[in-house]
Structure formats: structure tokens, C-alpha cells
VOGU-3710 file (C-alpha; in Angstrom, 3 decimals, decimal comma):
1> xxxxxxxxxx> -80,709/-3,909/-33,713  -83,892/-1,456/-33,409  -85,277/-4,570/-31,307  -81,988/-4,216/-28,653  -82,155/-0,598/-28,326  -85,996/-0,868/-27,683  -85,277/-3,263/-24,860  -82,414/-1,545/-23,340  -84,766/0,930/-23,022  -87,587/-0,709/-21,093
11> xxxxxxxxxx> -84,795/-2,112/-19,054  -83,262/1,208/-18,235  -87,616/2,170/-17,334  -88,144/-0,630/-15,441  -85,446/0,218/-13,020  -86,621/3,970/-12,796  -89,763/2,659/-11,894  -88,611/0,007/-9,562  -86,147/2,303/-7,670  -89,532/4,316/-7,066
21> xxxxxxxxxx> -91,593/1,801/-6,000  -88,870/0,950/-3,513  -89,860/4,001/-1,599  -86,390/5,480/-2,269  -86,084/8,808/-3,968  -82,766/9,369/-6,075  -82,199/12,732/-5,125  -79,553/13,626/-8,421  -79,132/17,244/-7,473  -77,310/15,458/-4,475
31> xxxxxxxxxx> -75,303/12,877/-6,298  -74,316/15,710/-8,810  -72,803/17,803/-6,014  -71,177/14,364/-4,431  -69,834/13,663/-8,001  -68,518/17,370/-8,118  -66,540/17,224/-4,450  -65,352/13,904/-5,386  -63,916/14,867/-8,950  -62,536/18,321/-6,875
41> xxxxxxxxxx> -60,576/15,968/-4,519  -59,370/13,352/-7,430  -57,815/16,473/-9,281  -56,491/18,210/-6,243  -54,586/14,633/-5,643  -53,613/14,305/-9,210  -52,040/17,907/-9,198  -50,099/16,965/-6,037  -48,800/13,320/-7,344  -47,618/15,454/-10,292
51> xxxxxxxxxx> -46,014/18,176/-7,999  -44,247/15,732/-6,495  -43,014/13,977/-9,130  -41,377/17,079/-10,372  -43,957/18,456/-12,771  -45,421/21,990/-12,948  -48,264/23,303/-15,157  -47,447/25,148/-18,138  -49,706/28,531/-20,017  -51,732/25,954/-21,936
61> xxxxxxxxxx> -52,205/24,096/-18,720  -50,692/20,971/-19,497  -48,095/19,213/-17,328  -44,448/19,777/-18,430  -41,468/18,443/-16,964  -39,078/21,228/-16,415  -35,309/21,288/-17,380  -32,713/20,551/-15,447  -31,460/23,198/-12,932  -28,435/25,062/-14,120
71> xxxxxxxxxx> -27,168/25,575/-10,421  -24,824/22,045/-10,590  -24,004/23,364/-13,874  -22,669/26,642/-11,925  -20,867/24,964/-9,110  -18,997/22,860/-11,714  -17,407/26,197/-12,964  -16,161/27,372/-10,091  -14,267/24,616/-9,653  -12,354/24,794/-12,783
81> xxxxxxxxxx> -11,392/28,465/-12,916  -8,349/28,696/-14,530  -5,029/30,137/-12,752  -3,062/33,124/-14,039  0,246/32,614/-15,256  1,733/34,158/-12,262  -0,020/31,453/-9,710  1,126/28,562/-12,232  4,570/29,781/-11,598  4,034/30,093/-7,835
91> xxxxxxxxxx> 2,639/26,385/-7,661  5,338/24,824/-9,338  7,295/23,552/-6,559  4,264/23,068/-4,757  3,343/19,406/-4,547  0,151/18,051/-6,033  -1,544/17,291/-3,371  -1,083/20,935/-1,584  -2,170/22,872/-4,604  -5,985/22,828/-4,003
101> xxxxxxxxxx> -5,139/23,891/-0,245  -2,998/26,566/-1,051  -5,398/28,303/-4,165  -8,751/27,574/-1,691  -7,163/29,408/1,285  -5,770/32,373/-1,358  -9,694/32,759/-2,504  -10,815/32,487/1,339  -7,798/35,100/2,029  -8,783/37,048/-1,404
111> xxxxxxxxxx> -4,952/37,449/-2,507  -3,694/35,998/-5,446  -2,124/32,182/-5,376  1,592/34,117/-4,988  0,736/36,274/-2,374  -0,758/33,100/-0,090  2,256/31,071/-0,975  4,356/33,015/0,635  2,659/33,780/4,542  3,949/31,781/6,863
121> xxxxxxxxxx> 0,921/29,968/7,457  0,745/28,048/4,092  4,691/27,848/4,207  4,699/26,205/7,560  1,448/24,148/6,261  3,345/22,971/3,750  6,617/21,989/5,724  3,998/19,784/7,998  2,643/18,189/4,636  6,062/17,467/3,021
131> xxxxxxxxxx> 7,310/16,020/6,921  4,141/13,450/6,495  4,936/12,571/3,093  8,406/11,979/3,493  7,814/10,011/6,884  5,295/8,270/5,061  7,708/7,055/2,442  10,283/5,747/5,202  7,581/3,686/6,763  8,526/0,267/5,871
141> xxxxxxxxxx> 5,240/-1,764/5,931  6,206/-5,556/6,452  4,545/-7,560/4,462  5,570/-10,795/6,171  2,753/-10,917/8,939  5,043/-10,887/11,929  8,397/-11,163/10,808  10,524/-8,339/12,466  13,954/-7,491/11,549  16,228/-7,778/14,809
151> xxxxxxxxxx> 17,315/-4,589/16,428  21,525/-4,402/16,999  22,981/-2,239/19,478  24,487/-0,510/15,944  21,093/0,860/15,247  19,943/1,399/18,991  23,183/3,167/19,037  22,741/5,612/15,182  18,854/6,138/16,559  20,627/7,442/20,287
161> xxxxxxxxxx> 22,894/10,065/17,602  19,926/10,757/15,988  17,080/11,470/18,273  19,225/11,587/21,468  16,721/9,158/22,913  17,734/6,704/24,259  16,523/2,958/25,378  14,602/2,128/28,213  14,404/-1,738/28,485  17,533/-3,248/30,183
171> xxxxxxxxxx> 18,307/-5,283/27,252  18,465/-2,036/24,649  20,373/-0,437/27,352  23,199/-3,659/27,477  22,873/-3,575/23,649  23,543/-0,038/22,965  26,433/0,145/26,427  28,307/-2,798/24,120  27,933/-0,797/20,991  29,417/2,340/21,992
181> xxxxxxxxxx> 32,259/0,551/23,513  32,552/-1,606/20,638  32,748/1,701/18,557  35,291/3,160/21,059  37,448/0,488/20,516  37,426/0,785/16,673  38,447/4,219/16,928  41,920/3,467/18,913  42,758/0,650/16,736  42,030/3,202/13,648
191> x> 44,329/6,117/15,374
//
């Protein structure tokens, strides 16, 4: 083993010697100063990978991953404040879908839930909503892919008492004319 070392050794000479004889002078003040920029830049990119993946130094030095912010934990609260008694009893007969509309503009107004219920704003807000919904649930959606039901003078004639529009196609016209006579006439034979 003595006989390894000793010939590592000579190896390790002979290259001093040969890098000599070369003409070329290892200047190692140089490649101690290249060594120290280069292990500068390596750490100065180290400390920025490790920046960016969310790590900051700690006392001791040492990367640490900090916890998680507790600013979502924060916006989560706000959202479930809870309602006084008094604004429960205000929403009742508020529909579901309204109540989140109605409490967000009383915190934008800064009044309680009872106090925005009852300007005219929300109240006609809320007429407009409860319209939709109800219009919304009269909407027959057919289902058949084309299939229409056919239109009788009868309902040309209840949409006319309704709306007080009336046709415009010569055919709705004729319809809804033979309707209202037809009506007419079941009134006399009734009297």
C-alpha cells in the first residue's frame, strides 16, 4: 500500500515537472481568485433558485420553507360572518338566491340587512329577480326537437286580453277575427 502511495506521488511530481517544462506557468493565485468568482456566482444562483422556489433563509442560515400565508385564511372569514337575529328575520321572505345581494349591498351601504331591505332599490331589485324567476318557470322548453304545439285563435285571442297585442301575420289576424266572433256568438246563445 506504502508502494501505491509512493507512486501516486511521483506521478503527481512528474506532472509538476512536466507542466513546467511545457513552458507554461500555473499561476494558482489566479485560479484561486477564478475558483472564488466562480463559487460567488454558483451561490448567488443557488440563493435565487431557492428564492424562487419559495424559500427564505432563517437566523442559523439554513433554508426554511415558510408557512402558509394566513391572508386566504382571512378572506375565508369574512365571508362567513354570521347575521344578527334581526337580518335573519328580514331575509326570510327573501329568496335564496337574493340573499347574498341584498347583505353585500347593506355592507357596501353600511346599514344593517333590515334597513337595505327595505329602500326601494333592493325592493325593486328584487321584484326584477322574482319577474325572471317566475318567467323562467313558465318557459316551457320542448324537448321534442321541433315539435310545436299549434296556435288556435282561442289563445291568439286570451294573449290579445292579456297583453293587448295583437297579431300581425294575416293568418293570426283571420284566426283571432273568427275567435272573437266565435266567442260573441257563445255569449247570445248563453243570455
Amino acid at each position: 500500500m506504502e508502494n501505491e502511495l509512493e507512486n501516486l506521488d511521483s506521478q503527481n511530481e512528474e506532472l509538476e515537472n512536466a507542466d513546467s517544462q511545457n513552458g507554461e506557468q500555473v499561476d494558482v493565485d489566479a485560479l484561486k481568485e477564478e475558483n472564488a468568482k466562480l463559487k460567488k456566482t454558483n451561490q448567488g444562483l443557488y440563493e435565487e433558485s431557492q428564492k424562487a422556489k419559495g424559500y427564505v433563509r432563517g437566523s442559523d442560515g439554513k433554508w426554511i420553507k415558510p408557512a402558509p400565508k394566513e391572508t386566504q385564511e382571512k378572506s375565508t372569514e369574512t365571508k362567513s360572518e354570521s347575521l344578527s337575529l334581526k337580518d335573519i328575520r328580514a331575509l326570510q321572505d327573501v329568496h335564496d338566491d337574493d340573499v347574498d345581494e341584498v347583505v353585500e349591498y347593506a355592507k357596501f351601504k353600511g346599514v344593517s340587512v333590515a334597513e337595505a331591505k327595505k329602500l326601494s332599490v333592493i325592493q325593486a331589485h328584487l321584484k326584477v329577480k322574482a319577474e325572471e324567476r317566475t318567467t323562467a318557470a313558465a318557459t316551457i322548453i320542448s324537448k321534442g326537437g321541433g315539435r310545436t304545439s299549434k296556435i288556435t285563435g282561442q289563445t291568439l285571442l286570451e294573449h290579445a286580453y292579456e297583453t293587448g297585442e295583437t297579431p300581425t301575420d294575416e293568418a293570426s289576424i283571420k284566426a283571432l277575427v273568427q275567435a272573437r266572433i266565435a266567442e260573441k256568438l257563445e255569449r247570445r246563445r248563453g243570455n
